[in-house]
MARPALUM-507107 format. One record per residue (C-alpha): x, y, z. Coordinates in steps of 0.5 Angstrom, whole numbers, plus 2048, in hexadecimal, padded with zeros to 3 digits. Layout:
REM residues N
{{X Y Z}} ...
This chain:
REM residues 517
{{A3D 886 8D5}} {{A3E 88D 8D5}} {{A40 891 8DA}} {{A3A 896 8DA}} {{A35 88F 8D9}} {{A3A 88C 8DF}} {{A39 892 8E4}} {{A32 891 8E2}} {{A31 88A 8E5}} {{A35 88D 8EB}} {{A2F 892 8EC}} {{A2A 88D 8EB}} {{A2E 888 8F1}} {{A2F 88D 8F6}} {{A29 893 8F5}} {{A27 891 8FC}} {{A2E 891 8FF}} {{A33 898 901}} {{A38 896 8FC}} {{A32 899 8F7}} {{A36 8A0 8F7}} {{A3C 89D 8F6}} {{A3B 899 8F0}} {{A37 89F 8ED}} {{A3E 8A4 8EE}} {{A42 89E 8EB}} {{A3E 89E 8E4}} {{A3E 8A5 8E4}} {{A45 8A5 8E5}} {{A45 8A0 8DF}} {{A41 8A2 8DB}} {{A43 8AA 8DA}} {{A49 8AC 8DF}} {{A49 8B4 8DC}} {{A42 8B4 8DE}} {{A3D 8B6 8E3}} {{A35 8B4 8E5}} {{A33 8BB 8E5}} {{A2B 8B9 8E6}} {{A2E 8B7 8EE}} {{A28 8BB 8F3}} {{A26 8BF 8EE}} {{A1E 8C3 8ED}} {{A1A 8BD 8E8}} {{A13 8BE 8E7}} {{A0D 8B9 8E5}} {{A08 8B9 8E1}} {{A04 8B5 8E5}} {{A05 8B3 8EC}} {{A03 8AC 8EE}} {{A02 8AB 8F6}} {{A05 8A4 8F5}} {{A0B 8A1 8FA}} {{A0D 8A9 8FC}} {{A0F 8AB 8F4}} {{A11 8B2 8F5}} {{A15 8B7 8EF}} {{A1B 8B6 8F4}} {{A1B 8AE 8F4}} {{A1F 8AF 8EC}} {{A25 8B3 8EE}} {{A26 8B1 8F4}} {{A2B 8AC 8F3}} {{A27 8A7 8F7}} {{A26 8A1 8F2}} {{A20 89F 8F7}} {{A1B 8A4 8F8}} {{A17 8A4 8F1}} {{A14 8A9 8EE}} {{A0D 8A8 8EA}} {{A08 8AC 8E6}} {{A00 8AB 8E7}} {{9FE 8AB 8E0}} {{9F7 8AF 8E2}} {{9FA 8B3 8DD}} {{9F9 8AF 8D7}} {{9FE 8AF 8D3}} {{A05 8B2 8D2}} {{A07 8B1 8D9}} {{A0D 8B3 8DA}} {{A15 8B5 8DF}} {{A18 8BC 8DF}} {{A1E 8BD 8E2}} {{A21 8C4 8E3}} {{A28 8C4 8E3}} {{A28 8CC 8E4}} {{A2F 8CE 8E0}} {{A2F 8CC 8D8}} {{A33 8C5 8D7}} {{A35 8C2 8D0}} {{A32 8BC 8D3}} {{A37 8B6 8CF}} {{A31 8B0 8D1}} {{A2B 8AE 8D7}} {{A2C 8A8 8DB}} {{A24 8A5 8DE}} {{A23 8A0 8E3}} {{A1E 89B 8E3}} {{A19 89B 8E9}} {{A1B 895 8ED}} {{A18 88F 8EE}} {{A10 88F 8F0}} {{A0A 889 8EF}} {{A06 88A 8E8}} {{A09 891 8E7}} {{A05 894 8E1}} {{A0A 89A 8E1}} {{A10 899 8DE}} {{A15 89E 8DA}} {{A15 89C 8D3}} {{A15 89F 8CC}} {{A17 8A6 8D0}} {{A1A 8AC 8CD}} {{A1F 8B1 8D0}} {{A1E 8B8 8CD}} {{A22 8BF 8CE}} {{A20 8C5 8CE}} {{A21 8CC 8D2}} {{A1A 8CF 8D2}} {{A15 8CB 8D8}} {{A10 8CE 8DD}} {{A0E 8C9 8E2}} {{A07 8CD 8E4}} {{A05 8CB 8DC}} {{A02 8C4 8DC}} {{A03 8C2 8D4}} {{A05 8BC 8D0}} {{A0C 8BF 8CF}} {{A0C 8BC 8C8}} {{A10 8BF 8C3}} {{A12 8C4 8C9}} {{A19 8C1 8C9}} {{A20 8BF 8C5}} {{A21 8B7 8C5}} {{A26 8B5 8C9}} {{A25 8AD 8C7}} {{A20 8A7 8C8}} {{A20 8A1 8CE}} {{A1F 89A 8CB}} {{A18 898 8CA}} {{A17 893 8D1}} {{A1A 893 8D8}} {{A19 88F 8DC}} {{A1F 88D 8E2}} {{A1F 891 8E8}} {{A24 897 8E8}} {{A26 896 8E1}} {{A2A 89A 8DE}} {{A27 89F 8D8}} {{A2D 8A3 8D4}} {{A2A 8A8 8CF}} {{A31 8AC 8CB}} {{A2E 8B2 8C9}} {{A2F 8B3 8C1}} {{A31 8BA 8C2}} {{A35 8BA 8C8}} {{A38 8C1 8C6}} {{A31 8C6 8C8}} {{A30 8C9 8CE}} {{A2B 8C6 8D2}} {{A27 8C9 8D9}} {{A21 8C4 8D9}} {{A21 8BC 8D8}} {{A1B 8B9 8D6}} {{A19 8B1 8D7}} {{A12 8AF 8D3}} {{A0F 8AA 8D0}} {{A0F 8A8 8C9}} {{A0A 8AB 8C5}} {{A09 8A3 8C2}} {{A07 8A2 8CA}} {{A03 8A7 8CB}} {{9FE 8A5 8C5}} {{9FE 89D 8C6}} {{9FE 89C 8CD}} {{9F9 89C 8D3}} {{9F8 8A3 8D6}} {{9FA 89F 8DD}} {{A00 89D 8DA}} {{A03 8A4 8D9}} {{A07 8A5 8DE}} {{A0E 8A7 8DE}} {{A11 8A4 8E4}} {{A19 8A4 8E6}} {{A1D 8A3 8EB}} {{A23 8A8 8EA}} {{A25 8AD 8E3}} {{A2B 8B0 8E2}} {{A2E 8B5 8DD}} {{A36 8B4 8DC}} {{A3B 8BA 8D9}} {{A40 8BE 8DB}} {{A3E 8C3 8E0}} {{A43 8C8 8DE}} {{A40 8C9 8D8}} {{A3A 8CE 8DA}} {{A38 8D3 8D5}} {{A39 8D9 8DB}} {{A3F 8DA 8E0}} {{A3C 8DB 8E8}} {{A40 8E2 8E8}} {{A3E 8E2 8EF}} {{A42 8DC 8F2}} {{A47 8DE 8F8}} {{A44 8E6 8F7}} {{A44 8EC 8FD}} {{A3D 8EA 8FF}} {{A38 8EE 904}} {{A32 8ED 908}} {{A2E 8F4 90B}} {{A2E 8EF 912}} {{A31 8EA 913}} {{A31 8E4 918}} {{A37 8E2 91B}} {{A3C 8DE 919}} {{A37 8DD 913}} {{A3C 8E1 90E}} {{A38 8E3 907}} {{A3F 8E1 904}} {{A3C 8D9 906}} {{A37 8DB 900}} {{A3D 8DC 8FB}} {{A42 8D5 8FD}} {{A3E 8D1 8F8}} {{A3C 8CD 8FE}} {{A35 8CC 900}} {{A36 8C9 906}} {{A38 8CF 90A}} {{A32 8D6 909}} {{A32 8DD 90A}} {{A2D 8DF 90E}} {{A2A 8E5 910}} {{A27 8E5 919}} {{A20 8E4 91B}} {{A1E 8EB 91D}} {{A21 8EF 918}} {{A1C 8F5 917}} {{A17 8F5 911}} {{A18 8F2 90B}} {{A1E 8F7 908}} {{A23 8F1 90A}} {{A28 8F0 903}} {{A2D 8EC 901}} {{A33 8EE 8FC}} {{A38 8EB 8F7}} {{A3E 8EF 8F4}} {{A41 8ED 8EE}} {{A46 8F3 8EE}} {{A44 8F5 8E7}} {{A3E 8F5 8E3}} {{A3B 8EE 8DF}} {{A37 8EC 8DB}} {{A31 8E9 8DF}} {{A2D 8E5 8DD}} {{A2B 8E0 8E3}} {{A2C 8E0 8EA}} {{A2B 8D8 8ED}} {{A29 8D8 8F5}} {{A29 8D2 8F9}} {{A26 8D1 8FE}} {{A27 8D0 905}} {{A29 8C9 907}} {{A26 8C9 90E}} {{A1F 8C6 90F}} {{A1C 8CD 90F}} {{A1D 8D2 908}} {{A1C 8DA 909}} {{A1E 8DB 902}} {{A17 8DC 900}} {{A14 8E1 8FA}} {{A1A 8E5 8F9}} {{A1C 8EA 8F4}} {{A23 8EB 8F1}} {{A26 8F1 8EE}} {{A2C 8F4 8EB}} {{A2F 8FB 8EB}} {{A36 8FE 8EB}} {{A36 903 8F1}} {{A35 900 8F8}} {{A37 902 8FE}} {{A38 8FC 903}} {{A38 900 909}} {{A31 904 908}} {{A2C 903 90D}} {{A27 905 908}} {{A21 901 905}} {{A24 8FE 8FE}} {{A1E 8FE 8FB}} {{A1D 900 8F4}} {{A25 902 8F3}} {{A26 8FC 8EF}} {{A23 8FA 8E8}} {{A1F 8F3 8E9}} {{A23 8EE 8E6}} {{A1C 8E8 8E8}} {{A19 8E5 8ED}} {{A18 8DE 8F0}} {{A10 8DE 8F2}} {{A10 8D7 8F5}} {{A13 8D4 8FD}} {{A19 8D1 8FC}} {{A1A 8CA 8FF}} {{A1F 8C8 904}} {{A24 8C4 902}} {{A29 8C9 8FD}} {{A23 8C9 8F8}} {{A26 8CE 8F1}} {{A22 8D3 8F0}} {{A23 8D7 8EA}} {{A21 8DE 8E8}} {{A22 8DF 8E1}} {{A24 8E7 8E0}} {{A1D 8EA 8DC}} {{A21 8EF 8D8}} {{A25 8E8 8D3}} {{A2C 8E9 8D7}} {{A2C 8F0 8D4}} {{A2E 8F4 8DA}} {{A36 8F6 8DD}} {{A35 8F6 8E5}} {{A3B 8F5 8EA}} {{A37 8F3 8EF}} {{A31 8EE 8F0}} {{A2C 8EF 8F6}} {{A26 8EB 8F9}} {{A22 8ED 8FD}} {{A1B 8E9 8FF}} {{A14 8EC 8FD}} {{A10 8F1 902}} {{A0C 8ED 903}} {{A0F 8E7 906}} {{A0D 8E6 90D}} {{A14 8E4 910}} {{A1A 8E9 912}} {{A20 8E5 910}} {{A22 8E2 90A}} {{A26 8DB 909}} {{A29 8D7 903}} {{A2F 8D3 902}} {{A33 8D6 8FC}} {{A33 8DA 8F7}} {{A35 8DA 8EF}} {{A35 8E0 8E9}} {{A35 8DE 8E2}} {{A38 8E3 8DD}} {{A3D 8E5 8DA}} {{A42 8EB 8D9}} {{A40 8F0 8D4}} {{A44 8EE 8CC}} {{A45 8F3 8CB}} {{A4C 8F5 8CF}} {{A4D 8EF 8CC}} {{A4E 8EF 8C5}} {{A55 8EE 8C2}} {{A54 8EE 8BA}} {{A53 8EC 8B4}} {{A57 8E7 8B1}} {{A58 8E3 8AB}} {{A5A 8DD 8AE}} {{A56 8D8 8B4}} {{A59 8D1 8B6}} {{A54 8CF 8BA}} {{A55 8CA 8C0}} {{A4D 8CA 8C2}} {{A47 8CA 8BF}} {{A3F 8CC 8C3}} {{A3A 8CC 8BF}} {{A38 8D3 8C2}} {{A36 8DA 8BF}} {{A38 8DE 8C5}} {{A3D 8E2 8C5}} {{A3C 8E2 8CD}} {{A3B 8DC 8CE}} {{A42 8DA 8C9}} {{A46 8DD 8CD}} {{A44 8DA 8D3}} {{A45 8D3 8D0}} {{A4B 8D4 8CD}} {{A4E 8D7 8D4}} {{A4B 8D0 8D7}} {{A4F 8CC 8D2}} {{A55 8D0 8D4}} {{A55 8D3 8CD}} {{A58 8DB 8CD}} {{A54 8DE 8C7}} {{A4D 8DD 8C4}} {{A49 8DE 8BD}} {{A43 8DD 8BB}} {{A41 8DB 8B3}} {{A3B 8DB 8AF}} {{A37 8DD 8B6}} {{A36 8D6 8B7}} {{A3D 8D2 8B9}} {{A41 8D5 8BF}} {{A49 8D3 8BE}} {{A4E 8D2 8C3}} {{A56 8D4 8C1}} {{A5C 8D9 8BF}} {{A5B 8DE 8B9}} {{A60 8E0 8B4}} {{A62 8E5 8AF}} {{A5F 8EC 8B2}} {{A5B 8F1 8AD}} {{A56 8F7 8AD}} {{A51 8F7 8B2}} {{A4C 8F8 8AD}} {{A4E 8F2 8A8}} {{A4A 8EF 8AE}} {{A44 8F3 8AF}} {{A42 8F6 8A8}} {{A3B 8F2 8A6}} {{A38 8F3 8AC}} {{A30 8F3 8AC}} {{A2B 8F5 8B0}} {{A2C 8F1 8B5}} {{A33 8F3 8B6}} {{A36 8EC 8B3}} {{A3B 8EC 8AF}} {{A3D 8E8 8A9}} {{A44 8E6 8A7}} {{A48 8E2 8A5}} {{A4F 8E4 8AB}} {{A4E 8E2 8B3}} {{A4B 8E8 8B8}} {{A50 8E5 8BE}} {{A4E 8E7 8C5}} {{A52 8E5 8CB}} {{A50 8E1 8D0}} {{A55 8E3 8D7}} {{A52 8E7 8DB}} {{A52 8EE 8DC}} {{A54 8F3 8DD}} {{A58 8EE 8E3}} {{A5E 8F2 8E3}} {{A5D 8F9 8E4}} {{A64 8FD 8E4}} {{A6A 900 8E7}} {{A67 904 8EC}} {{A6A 90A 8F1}} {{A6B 906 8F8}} {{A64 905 8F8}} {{A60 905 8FE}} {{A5F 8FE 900}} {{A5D 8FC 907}} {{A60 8F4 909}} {{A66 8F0 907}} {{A6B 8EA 907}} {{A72 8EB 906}} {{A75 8E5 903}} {{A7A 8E1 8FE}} {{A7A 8DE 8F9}} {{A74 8E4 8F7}} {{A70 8E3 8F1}} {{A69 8E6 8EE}} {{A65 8DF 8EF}} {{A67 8DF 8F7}} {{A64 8E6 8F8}} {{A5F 8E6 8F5}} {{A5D 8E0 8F9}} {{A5E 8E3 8FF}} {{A5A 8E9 8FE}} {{A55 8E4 8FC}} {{A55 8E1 902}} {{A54 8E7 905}} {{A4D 8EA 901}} {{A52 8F0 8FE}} {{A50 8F3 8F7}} {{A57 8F4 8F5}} {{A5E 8F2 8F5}} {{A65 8F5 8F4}} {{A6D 8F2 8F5}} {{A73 8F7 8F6}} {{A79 8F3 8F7}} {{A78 8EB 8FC}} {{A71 8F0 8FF}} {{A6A 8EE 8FD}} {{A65 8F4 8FF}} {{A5D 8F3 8FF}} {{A58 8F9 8FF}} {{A50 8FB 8FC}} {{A54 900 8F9}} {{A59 903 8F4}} {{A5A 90A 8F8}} {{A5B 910 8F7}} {{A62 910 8F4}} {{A60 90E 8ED}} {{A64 90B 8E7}} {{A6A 90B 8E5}} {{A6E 909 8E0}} {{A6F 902 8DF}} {{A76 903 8DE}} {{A77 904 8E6}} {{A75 8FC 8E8}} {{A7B 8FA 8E5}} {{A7D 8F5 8EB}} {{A7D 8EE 8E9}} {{A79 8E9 8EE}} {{A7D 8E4 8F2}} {{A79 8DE 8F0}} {{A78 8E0 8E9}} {{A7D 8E4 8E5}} {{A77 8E6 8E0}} {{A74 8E9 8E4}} {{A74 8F0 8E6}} {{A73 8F1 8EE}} {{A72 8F9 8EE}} {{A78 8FE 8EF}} {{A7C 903 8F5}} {{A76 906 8F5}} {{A70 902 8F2}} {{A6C 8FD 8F2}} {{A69 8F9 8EC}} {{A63 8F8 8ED}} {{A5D 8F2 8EC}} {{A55 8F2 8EC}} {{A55 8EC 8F0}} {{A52 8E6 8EB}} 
């Protein structure tokens, strides 16, 4: 017996025990050790929804094997299960298990399709045929309770946001309108979660509120932990409360994530978000209309950390340093409450081109056309240099044989692609990070200790919330600015760092300095 057949039969024993949870964790760990189920407590959506035994939307990726979800079949034909995993994936295979044990059960899961795509609004009722990629096909009949449907997606490598369950067209023109549910107690998606298309370039960022609730610190919504919220107090005047988010240098924004609050009541309701590159956190002034609108969630937001994705209006084509939300004038409340807060985007390429090269030994290989969303990938596998050929295949690796830049970009179309047969390679470390030697800048906190080195400081500064970092000799200094004294020669940090002696920890008289990352 397999060990996947074998975890099955111990689903099937133990589906009304509390060790169900712990068998669930066992075949996860066993069947795919470096992956994750990222369908867990996400939005899903029904195309029907059936008043049967409490079946609900959230019942299918509540890690709750027990609670059922069902659709009516009044629609007819082409039910269908979404569930929206917010952020893109390459979603490696789709796990489904079957309702559990009933009398004369008419609906069962059977002869299913699994499907991907990246385009699905919940407000349109439609069939959603030929609307998705195939991920793969469920077998033809289920008929244990709880068993287990492994789907592996036959294109594992695509970027998906959406995953669709629906039953085989086969089914739908053969069967009985009334046996046209589609019926699960769980859906799961497994991959490897660092590999999103975007970077949240908002974790760990300065963040600000107008008005704030004390201890309610807006740095809660930037820990990536959405069990603590900022919140701004009731009573606050008017409707002009804000929320903002540093990022300390300009991004490439192309959708802002807010999850909802966690207690039994959300105020993050209707709200707008916004980008620009000037503002001040101190103003006491109405914000409205100083920043260009990026989009808006027209809805109420569900307690219990529901991810509410804003997709920028403008396709990511906007450069901003900071992100603002603000709720919607007419809104009856005075405050404003949510859990967290991610920005996806990208640095601009660029800063960040290297050269043309003859030479490109590739390491990895994504089958993604841009060069944004490749640079990113080839920093998530801890690649230091990117490149993307033929406007199609993103690789991942070190170049070789530097040449002109214009062997690269000669025969370029209208559309500013460029064909050649050498590598255009980008880097993907971050930038500008190191900043420079400096003239004993301004900087207002710091630690003297030893052995001193450039990663111990700037998680000191960190911690702290401060925009910059510089060393000078065993002292780490903190600061939001680089002072008026200006740059000097980086001949002038020449003092080696007791804990790195490859690194440079400023000079007599200057400090290098960091753009905290």
């Amino acid at each position: 017996m397999s060990a996947v057949a074998g975890l099955t039969n111990f689903y099937i024993a133990l589906k009304s025990t509390k060790h169900t949870k712990r068998v669930h964790a066992l075949y996860i760990y066993m069947h795919a050790t470096n992956y994750v189920n990222i369908a867990l407590n996400k939005q899903a959506y029904l195309s029907t929804l059936s008043t049967d035994e409490g079946s609900k939307p959230s019942n299918a990726v509540d890690g709750n094997l027990t609670n059922l979800v069902m659709t009516n079949s009044t629609f007819g034909y082409s039910e269908w299960i979404v569930v929206d995993l917010v952020n893109a994936y390459q979603v490696k295979y789709v796990i489904v298990f079957n309702r559990g044990a009933c009398v004369s059960c008419y609906a069962q899961m059977r002869n299913f399709v699994a499907g991907l795509t990246n385009y699905f609004d919940a407000k349109v009722n439609s069939s959603l045929r030929g609307n998705y990629d195939l991920c793969g096909t469920g077998p033809k009949l289920v008929v244990n309770p709880y068993q287990l449907m492994n789907v592996t997606c036959v294109d594992g490598e695509k970027f998906s946001r959406f995953v669709i369950l629906q039953l085989s067209i086969q089914v739908e023109q053969v069967t009985l309108p009334q046996s046209l549910f589609v019926v699960v107690a769980e859906v799961e998606a497994y991959t490897d979660e660092t590999f999103l298309q975007y970077d949240n370039v908002a974790s760990l960022k300065p963040a600000y509120m107008k008005v704030p609730k004390f201890p309610c610190s807006p740095n809660y919504c930037v820990d990536e932990n959405k069990a603590s919220d900022c919140v701004s107090p009731y009573g606050s005047p008017t409707n002009e409360n804000w929320f903002a988010v540093d990022l300390l240098r300009q991004y490439n924004i192309v959708y802002v994530v807010l999850y909802a609050s966690s207690t039994a009541y959300s105020l993050m309701n209707y709200f707008a978000v916004g980008l620009t590159n000037n503002f001040d956190k101190n103003s006491t002034a109405s914000i409205r209309s100083t920043y260009q609108i990026c989009g808006r969630w027209k809805d109420f937001a569900l307690p219990g950390a529901e991810a509410m994705r804003v997709d920028c209006a403008n396709n990511g084509n906007i450069f901003a340093r900071y992100v603002i939300v603000q709720q919607e004038t007419s809104m009856l409340f005075n405050t404003m409450s949510f859990a967290d807060i991610e920005v996806h985007g990208s640095e601009n390429s660029i800063y960040k081109y290297m050269g043309c090269y003859k030479s490109f030994e590739t390491q990895r290989t994504f089958f993604e056309s841009s060069l944004d969303v490749c640079i990113n990938l080839c920093k998530l596998s801890n690649v230091s240099y990117a490149t993307v050929k033929d406007n199609s295949v993103c690789f991942c690796g070190v170049p070789s044989d530097l040449l002109p830049s214009s062997s690269c970009f000669a025969n370029c179309d209208a559309n500013a692609v460029c064909y050649s047969n050498f590598y255009a390679v980008y880097t993907t470390s971050i930038s500008p990070g190191q900043l420079g030697c400096y003239t004993n800048a301004d900087f207002a906190d710091g630690m003297n200790s030893s052995p001193r080195t450039v990663k111990n400081c700037l998680q000191y500064c960190l911690e702290r919330s401060f925009t910059y970092a510089s060393l000078q000799g065993s002292s780490c200094f903190c600061g939001n600015s680089t002072g008026s004294y200006g740059k000097t020669s980086d001949c002038d940090c020449n003092i080696t760092c007791s804990g790195d002696p490859s690194e440079r920890c400023g000079g007599s008289s200057a400090k290098n300095v960091y753009l905290r990352k």
